[in-house]
SERO-4910 file (N, C-alpha, C, O; in steps of 0.05 Angstrom, whole numbers):
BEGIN
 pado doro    nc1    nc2    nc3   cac1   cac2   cac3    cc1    cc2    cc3    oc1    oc2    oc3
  Unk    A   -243     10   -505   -248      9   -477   -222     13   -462   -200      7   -472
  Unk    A   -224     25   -434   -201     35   -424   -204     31   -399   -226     31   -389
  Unk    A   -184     27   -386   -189     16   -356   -170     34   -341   -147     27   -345
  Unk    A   -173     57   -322   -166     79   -308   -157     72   -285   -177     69   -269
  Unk    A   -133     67   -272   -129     59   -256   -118     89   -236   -101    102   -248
  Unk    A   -124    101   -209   -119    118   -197   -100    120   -166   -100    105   -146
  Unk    A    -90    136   -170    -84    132   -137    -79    160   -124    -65    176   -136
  Unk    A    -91    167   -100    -96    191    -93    -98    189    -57   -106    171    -42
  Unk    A    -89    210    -55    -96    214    -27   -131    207     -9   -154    208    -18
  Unk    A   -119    200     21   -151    187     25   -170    204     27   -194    199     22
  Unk    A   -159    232     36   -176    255     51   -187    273     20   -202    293     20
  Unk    A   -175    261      1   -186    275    -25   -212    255    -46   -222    263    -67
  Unk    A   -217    235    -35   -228    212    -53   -264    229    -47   -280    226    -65
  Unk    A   -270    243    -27   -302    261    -36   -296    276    -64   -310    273    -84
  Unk    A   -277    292    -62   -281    317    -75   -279    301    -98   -296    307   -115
  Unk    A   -261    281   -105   -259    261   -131   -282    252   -137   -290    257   -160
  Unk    A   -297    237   -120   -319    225   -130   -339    247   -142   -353    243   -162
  Unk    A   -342    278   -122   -360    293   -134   -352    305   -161   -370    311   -177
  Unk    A   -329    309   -165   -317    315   -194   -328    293   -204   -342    301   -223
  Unk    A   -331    265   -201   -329    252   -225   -357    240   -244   -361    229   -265
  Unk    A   -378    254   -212   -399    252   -220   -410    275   -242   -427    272   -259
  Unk    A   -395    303   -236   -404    327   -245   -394    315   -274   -410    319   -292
  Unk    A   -374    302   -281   -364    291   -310   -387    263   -316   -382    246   -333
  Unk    A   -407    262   -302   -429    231   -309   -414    208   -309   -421    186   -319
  Unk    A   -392    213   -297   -375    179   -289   -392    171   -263   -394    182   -241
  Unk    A   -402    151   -271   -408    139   -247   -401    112   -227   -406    109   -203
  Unk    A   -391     96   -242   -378     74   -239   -348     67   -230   -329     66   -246
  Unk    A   -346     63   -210   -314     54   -196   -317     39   -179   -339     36   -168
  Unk    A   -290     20   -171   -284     14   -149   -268     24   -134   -247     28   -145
  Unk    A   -268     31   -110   -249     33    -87   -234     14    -75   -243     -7    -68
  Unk    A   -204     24    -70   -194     -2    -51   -165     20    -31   -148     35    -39
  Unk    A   -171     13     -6   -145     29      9   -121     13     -1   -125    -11     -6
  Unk    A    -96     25     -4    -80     10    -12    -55     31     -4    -57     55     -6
  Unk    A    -33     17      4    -12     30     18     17     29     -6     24     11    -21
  Unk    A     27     52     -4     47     56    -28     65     76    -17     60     87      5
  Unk    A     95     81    -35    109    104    -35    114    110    -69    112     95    -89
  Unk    A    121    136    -67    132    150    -88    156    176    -76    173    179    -58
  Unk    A    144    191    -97    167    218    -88    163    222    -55    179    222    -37
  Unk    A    143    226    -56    139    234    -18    162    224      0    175    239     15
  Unk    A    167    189     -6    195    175     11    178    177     39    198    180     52
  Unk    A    160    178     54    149    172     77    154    192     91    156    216     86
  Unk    A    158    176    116    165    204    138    178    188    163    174    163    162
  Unk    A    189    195    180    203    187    214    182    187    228    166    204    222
  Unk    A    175    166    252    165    178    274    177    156    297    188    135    294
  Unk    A    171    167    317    190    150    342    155    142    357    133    153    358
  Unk    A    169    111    369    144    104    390    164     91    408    180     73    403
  Unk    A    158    110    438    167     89    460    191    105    449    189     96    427
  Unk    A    214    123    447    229    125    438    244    120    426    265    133    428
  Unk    A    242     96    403    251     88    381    236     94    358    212     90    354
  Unk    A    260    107    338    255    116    316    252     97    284    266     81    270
  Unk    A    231    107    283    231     89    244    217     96    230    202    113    239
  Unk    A    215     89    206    214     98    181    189     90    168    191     68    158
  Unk    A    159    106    164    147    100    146    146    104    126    142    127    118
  Unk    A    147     82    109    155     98     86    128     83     62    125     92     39
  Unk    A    117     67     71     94     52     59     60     73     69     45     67     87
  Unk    A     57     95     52     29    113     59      4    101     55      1     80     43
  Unk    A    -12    111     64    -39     98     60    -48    125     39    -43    149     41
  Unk    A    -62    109     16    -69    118    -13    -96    107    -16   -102     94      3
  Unk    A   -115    107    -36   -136    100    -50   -123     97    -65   -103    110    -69
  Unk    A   -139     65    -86   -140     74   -116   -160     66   -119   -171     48   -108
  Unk    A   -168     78   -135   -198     82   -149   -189     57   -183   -166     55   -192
  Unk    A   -204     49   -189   -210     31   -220   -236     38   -234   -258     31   -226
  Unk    A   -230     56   -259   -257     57   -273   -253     52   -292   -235     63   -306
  Unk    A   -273     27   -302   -268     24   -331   -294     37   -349   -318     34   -342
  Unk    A   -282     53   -377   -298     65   -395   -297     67   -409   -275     57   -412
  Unk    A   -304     75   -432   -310     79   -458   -295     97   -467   -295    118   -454
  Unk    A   -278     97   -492   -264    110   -504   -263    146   -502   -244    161   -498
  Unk    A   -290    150   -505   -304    183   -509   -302    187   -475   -295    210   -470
  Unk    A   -306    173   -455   -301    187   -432   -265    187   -421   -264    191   -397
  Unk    A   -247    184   -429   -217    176   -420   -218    213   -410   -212    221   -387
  Unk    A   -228    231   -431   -210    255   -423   -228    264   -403   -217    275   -384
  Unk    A   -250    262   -403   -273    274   -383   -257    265   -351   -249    279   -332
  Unk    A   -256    237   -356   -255    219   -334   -227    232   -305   -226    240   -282
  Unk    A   -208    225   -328   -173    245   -332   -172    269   -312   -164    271   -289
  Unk    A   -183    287   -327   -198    311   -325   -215    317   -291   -209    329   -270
  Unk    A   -230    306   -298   -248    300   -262   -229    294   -242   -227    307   -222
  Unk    A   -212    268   -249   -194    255   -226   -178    284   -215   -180    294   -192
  Unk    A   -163    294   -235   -142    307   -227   -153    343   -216   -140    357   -201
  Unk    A   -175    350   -226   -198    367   -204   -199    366   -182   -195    383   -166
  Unk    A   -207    332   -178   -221    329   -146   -185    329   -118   -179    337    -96
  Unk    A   -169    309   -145   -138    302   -129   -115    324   -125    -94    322   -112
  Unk    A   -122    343   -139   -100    363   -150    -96    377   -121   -119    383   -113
  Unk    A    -75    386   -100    -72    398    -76    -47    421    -90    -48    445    -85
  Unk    A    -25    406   -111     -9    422   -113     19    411    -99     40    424   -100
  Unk    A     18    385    -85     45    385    -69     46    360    -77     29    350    -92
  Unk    A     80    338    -61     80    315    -70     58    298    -62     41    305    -45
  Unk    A     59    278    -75     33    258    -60     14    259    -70     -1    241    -64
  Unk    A      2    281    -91    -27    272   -105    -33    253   -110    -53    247    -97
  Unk    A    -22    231   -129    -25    209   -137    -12    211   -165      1    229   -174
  Unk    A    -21    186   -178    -25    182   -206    -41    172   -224    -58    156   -215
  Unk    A    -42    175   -242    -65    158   -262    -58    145   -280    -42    159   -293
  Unk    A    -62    115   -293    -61    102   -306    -78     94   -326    -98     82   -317
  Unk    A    -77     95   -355    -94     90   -377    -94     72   -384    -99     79   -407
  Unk    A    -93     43   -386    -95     17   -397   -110      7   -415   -128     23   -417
  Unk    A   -113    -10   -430   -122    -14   -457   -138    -33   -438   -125    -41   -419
  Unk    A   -166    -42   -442   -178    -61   -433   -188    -74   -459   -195    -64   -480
  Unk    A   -184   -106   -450   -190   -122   -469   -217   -127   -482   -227   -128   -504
  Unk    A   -225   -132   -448   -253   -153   -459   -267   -144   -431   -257   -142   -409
  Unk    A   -289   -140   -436   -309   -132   -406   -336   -150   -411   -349   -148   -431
  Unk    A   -342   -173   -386   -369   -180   -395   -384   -170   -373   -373   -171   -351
  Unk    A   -410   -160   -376   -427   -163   -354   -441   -186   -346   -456   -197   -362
  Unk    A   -437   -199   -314   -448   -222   -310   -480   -225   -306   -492   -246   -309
  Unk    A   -490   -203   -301   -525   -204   -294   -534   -218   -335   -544   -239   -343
  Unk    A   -522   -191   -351   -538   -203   -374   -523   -220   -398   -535   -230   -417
  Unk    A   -502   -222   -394   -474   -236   -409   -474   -220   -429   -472   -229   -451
  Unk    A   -476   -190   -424   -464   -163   -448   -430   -173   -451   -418   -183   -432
  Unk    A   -419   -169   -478   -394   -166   -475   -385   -130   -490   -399   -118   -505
  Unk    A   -365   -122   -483   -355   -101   -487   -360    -73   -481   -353    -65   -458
  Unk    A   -371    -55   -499   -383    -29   -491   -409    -30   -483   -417     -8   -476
  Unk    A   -422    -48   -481   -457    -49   -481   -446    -58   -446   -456    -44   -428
  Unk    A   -425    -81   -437   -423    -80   -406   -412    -61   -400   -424    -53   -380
  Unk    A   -395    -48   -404   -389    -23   -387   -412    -10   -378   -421    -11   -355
  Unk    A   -423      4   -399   -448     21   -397   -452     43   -401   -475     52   -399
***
């Protein structure tokens, strides 16, 4: 089991989700979440004082799945996120331990699903 951690631009999270369905991922969470990387922000002045954003507004997406979907999954993200310039995002593979489902107390691949 693997736990997919994402981060991508906000105005790109449709075309992601419809990639990720066309790959039969169906399962994520969303969360807005504010970050920098290469980008380094940008200037803007209010009232005529100047400063520095440098903290962007990002998605990350969390999908956890099953071994056989990592490259599908991979694959889809970087379809729907891919523009070509700084700021796409990144993706993260993590080893997940233990997953239970609370409706039926599944543990492992049977809760994922």
């Amino acid at each position: 089991m693997k736990l997919i951690i994402a981060y991508i631009q906000p105005h790109r999270l449709e075309t992601v989700k419809s990639a990720l369905l066309e790959a039969q991922v169906h399962k994520m969470s969303v969360t807005n979440s504010l970050g920098c990387g290469e980008q380094m922000g940008y200037e803007e002045s209010y009232r005529g004082i100047k400063f520095e954003v440098n903290l962007l507004k990002k998605v990350r997406l969390e999908i956890a799945i099953n071994e056989t979907f990592v490259e599908k999954t991979v694959d889809a993200i970087i379809k729907g996120a891919r523009t070509g310039d700084i700021g796409d995002g990144k993706i993260f593979i993590l080893d997940l331990a233990e997953c239970v489902r609370i409706r039926t107390g599944d543990r492992g691949r049977e809760a994922i699903g």
